[in-house]
C-alpha positions in Angstrom: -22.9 -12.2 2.4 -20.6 -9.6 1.4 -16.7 -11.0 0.2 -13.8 -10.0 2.3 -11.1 -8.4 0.8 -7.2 -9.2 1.4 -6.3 -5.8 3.2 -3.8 -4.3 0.7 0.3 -5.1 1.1 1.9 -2.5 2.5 4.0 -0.1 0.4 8.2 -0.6 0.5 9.7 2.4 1.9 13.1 1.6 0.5 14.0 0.6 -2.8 14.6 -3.0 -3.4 18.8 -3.8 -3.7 19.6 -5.5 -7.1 23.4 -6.6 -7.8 23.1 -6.1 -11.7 23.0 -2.1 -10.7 26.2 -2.3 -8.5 28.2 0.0 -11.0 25.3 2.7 -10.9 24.8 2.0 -6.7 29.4 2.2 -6.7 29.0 5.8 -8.9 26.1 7.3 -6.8 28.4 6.5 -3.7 31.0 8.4 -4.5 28.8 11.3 -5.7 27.5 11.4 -2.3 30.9 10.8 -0.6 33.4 12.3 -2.0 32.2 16.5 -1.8 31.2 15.6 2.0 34.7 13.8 2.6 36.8 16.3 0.3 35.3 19.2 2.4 35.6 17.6 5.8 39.4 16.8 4.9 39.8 20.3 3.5 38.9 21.5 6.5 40.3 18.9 9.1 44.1 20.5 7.5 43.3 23.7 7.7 42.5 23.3 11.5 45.6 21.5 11.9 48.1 23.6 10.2 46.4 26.8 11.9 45.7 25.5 15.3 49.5 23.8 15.3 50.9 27.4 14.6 51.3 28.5 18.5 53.1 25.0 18.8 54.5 24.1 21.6 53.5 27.1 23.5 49.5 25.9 23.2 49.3 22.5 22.9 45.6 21.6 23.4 43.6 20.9 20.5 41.4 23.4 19.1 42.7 26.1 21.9 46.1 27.5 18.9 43.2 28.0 16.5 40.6 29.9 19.0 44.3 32.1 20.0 44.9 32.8 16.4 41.1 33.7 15.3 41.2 35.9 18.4 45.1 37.3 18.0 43.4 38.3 14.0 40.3 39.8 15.7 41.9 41.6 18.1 44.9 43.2 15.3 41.6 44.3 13.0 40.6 46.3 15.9 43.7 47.9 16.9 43.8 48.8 13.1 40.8 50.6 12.7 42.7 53.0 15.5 44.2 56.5 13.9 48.2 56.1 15.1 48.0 52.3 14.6 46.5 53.0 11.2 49.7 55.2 10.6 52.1 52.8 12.0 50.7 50.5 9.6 51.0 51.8 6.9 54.4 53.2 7.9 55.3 49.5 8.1 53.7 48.6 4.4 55.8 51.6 2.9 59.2 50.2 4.2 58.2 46.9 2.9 57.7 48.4 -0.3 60.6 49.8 -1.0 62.9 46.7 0.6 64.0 45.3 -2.2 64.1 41.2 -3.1 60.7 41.8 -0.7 58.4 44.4 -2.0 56.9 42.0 -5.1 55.9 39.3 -2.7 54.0 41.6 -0.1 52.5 43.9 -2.5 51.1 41.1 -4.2 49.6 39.3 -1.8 48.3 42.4 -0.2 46.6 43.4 -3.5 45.5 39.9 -3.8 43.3 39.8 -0.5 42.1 43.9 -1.0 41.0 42.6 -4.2 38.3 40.2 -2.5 37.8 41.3 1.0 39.6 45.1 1.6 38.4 48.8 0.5 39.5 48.2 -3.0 37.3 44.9 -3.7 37.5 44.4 -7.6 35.6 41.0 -7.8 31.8 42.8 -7.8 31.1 43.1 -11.1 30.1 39.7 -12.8 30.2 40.1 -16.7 30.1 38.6 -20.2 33.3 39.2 -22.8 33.2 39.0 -26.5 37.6 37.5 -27.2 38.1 34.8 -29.0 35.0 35.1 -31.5 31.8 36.8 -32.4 29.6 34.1 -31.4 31.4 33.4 -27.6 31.4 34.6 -24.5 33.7 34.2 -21.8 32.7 35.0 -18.0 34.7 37.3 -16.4 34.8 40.3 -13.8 35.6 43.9 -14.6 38.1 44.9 -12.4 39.1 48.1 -13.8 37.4 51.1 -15.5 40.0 52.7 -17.1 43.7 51.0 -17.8 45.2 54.2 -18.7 48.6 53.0 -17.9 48.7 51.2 -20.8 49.0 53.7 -23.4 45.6 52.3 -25.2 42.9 53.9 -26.8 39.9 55.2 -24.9 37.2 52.5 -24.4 39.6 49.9 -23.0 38.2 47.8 -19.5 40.1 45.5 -17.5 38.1 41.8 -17.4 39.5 38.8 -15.7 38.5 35.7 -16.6 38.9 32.8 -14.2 39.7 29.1 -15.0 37.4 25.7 -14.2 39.6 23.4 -11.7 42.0 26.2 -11.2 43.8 29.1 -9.2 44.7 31.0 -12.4 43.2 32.9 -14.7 43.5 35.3 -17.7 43.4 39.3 -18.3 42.0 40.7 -20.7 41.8 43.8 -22.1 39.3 44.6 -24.2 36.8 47.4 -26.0 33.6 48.0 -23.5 32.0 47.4 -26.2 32.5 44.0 -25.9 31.5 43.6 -22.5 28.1 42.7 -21.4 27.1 43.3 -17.2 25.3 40.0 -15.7 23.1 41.9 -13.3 20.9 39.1 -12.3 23.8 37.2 -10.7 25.3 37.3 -7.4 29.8 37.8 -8.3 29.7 34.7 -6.1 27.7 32.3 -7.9 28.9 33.7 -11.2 32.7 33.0 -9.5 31.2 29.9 -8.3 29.4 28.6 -11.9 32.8 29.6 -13.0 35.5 27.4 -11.4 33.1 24.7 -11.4 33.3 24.4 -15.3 29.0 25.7 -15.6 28.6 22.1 -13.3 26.6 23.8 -10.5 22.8 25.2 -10.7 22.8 29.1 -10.1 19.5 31.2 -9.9 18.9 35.0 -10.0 19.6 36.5 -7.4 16.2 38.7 -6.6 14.3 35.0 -7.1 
């Protein structure tokens, strides 16, 4: 007579809890946690402080914020009209020349063209050669030919972003010592960047 084998144990689906790996169980927690809660909070005051702008003319939730993404919507169309265009920039030219108020709106109009407007500088990923022969810095070119600066020929404009940070440093430097990234989206490279080289970035034609 044939023996009768125990029918096997089935196999645990979750992983067994041990205390002595609290610590590691307490760090992986917070890995999980705190991009998802950092985000969510990020973006739980942003809807606030925008949606509490109309305040106390609009006063349910959620409706000041649909007002001001459709007031924004509806001011990019107007401006894509030929006399409002004019007016416009009618409007941006007395700015400019108001003093004590001319610094602060140039800049933060030049600030926003440079990632989103006609006169985007933020395209061209690169590597550049400062500090010392053997490293690089990532940057972007943002301009071909700084003229005004009374240098030589061969001179380019690169910015170089900082990890953990708003700011950043200019440099300008000899083409020469700039090398293109072409198999990098600007955005991861941007991205790879303020991150201080902690995220994963592929090419981006894989």
């Amino acid at each position: 007579m044939a023996e009768i084998k125990p029918a096997p144990r089935p196999r645990r689906l979750t992983p067994r809890f041990h205390w002595r790996n609290s610590g590691q169980y307490f760090l992986r927690g917070i890995l999980v946690l705190a991009p998802v809660l950092i985000t969510v909070s990020a973006l739980l005051w942003a809807f606030y402080k925008v949606d509490g702008v109309l305040q106390p003319v609009v006063t349910s939730p959620g409706l000041g914020l649909v007002f001001i993404l459709l007031i924004i919507v509806l001011v990019g169309w107007i401006s894509t009209f030929g006399f409002i265009k004019r007016i416009f920039g009618l409007a941006g030219t007395a700015i400019e020349h108001t003093p004590g108020v001319s610094f602060i709106y140039t800049s933060v109009r030049d600030f926003f063209e440079a990632f989103v407007g006609n006169k985007r500088r933020f395209t061209q990923a690169v590597l550049v050669n400062v500090l010392d022969d053997d490293v690089w810095l990532v940057g972007f070119l943002t301009d071909e030919d700084p003229s005004m600066f009374n240098l030589a020929a061969g001179y380019v404009s690169v910015y170089v972003p900082q990890a953990y940070n708003v700011g950043g440093q200019l440099y300008l430097v000899k083409r020469s010592r700039v090398r293109p990234i072409e198999n990098l989206a600007p955005a991861d490279v941007m991205k790879y960047v303020v991150t201080g080289g902690a995220v994963e970035i592929a090419d981006k034609d894989s």
